[in-house]
NULUM-906537 format. One record per residue (C-alpha): x negated, z negated, y negated. Coordinates in nm, 2 decimals. Layout:
N
<u:X w:Z v:Y>
...
# end
This chain:
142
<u:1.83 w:1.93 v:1.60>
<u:1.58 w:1.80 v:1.26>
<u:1.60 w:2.09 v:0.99>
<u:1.30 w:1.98 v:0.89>
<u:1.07 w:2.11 v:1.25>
<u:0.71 w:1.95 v:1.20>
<u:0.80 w:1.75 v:0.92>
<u:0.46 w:1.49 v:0.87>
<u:0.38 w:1.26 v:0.59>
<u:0.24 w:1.43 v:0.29>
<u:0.16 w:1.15 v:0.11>
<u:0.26 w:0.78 v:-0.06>
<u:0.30 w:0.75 v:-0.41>
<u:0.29 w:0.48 v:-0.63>
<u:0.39 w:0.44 v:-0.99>
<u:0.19 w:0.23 v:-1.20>
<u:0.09 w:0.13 v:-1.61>
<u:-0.28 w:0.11 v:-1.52>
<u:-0.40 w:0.35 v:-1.25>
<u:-0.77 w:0.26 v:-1.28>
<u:-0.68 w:-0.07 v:-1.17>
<u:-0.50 w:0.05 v:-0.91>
<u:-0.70 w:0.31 v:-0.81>
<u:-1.01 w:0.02 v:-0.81>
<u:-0.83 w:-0.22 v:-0.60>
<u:-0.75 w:0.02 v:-0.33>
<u:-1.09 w:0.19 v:-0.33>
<u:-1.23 w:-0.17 v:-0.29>
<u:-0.97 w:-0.32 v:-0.03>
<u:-0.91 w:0.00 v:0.20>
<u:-1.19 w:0.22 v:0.16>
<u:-1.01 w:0.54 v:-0.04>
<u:-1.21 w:0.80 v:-0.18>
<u:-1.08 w:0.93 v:-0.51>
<u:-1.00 w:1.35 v:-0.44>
<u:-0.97 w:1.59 v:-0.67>
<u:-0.61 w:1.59 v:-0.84>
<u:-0.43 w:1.88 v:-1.00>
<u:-0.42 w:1.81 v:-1.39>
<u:-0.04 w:1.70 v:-1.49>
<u:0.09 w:1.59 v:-1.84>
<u:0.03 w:1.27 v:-1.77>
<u:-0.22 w:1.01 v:-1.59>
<u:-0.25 w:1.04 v:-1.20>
<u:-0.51 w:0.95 v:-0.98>
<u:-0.52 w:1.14 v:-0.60>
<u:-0.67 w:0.88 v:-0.33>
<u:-0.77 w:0.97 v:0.05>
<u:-0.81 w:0.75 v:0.34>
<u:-0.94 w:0.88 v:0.70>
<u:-0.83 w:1.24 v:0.75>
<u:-0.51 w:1.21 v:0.65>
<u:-0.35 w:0.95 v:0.45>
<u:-0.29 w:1.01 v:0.08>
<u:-0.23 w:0.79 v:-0.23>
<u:-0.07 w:0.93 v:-0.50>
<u:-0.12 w:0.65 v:-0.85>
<u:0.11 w:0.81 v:-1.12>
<u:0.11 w:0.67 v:-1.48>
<u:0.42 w:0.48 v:-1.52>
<u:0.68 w:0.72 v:-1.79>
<u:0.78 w:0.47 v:-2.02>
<u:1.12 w:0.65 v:-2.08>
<u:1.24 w:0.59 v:-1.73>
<u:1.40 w:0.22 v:-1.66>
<u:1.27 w:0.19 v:-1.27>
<u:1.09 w:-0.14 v:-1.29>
<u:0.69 w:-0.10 v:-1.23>
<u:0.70 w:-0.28 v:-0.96>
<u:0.86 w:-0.57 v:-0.71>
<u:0.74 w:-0.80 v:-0.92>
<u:0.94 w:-0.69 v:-1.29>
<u:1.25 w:-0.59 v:-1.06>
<u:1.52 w:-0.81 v:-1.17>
<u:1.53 w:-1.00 v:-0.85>
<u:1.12 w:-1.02 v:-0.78>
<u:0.93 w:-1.07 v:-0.43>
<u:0.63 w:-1.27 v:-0.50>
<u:0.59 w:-1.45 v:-0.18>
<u:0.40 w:-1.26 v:0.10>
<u:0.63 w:-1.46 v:0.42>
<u:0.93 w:-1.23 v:0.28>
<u:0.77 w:-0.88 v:0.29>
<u:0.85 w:-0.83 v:0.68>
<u:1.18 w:-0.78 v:0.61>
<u:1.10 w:-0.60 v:0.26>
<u:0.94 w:-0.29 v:0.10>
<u:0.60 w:-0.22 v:0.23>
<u:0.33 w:0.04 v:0.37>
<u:0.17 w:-0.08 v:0.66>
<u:-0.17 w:0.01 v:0.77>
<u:-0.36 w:-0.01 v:1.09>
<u:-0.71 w:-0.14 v:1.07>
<u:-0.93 w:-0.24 v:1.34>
<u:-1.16 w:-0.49 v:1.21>
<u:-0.80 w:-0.76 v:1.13>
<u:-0.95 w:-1.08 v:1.15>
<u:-1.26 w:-0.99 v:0.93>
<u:-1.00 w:-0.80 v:0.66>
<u:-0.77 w:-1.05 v:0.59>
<u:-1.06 w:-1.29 v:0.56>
<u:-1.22 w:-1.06 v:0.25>
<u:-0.83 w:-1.04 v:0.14>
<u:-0.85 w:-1.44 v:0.08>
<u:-1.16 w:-1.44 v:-0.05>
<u:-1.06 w:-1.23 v:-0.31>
<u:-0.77 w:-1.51 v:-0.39>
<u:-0.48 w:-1.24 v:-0.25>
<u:-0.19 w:-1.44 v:-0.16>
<u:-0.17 w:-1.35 v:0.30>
<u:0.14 w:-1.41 v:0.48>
<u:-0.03 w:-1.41 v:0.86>
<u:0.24 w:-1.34 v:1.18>
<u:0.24 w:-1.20 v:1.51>
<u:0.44 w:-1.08 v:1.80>
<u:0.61 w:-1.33 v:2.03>
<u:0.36 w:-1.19 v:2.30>
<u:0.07 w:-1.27 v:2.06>
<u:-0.11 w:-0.91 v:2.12>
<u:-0.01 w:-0.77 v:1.78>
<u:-0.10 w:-0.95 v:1.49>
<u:0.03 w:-0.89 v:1.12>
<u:-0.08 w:-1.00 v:0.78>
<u:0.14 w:-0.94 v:0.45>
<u:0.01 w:-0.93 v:0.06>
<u:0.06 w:-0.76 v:-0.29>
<u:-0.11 w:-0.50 v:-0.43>
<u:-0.23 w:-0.58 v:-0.84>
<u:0.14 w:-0.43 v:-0.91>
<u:0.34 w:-0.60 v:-0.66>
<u:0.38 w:-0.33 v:-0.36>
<u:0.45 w:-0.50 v:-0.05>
<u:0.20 w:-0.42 v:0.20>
<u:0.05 w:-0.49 v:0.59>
<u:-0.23 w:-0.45 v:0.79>
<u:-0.17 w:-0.47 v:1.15>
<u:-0.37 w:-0.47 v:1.46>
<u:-0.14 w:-0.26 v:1.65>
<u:-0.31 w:0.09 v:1.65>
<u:-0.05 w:0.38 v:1.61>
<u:-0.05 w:0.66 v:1.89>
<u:-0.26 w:0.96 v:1.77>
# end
C-alpha cells in the first residue's frame, strides 16, 4: 500500500533567470492568472490555471550549477520531434488545432504527432527557457 494515501499534484515548478519573461509567455500561451505568492528571499512568481494546476517561476540561484534549462544542459534538446521521449509537462486543451496554429504564429518551433488510431493528437515545443512541453487532445479523466 502508497504511504503517501491521497497524494495529488501540488504544483510544477520551474527555475528560471527571468521570471517576468516567463511568467509573460505562459500568461499569454496558456491562459495563467498570476496568484498571490508568499514573499521569499528571492524572485518567484505563483501562476494558476483552471482550478487546479499551479506554476511555480523561481529566480534561478546563481550559486547552484543545475543548468537553467534543456537548452544550457551540456547535452541540449532543441528540436521539438525528440521531446516525446524527453522531459516535458503536458497539457490537455480542447481547442488543439486552433492552439498550435497561435503557437506557429508566434514563430514556436511545433513537433505535430498522433496516435496510430489517429484519435489523439499531440504537438511538442519549448518554452522561452527550453522546458519541453505538449498539448494534447486527449482529455484526462476527471
Amino acid at each position: 500500500m502508497a504511504a503517501a494515501k491521497g497524494a495529488c499534484l501540488n504544483h510544477i515548478s520551474r527555475e528560471t533567470s527571468d521570471i517576468k519573461r516567463l511568467a509573460k509567455f505562459y500568461i499569454e500561451t496558456f491562459g495563467f492568472e498570476e496568484v498571490e505568492t508568499p514573499k521569499f528571499e528571492f524572485g518567484v512568481i505563483w501562476l494558476k490555471l483552471g482550478l487546479s494546476l499551479y506554476l511555480h517561476l523561481i529566480e534561478r540561484d546563481p550559486i547552484t550549477m543545475l543548468p537553467e534549462g534543456p537548452w544550457s544542459a551540456k547535452s541540449a534538446v532543441a528540436e521539438p520531434k525528440y521531446l516525446p521521449r524527453g522531459h516535458h509537462v503536458c497539457l490537455y486543451v480542447p481547442n488543439f488545432d486552433t492552439f498550435v496554429q497561435s503557437l506557429k504564429d508566434k514563430g514556436i518551433p511545433v513537433h505535430e504527432t498522433s496516435q496510430s488510431d489517429g484519435k489523439i493528437k499531440q504537438a511538442f515545443f519549448f518554452d522561452p527557457d527550453g522546458n519541453g512541453l505538449e498539448v494534447t487532445t486527449n482529455s484526462p479523466a476527471l
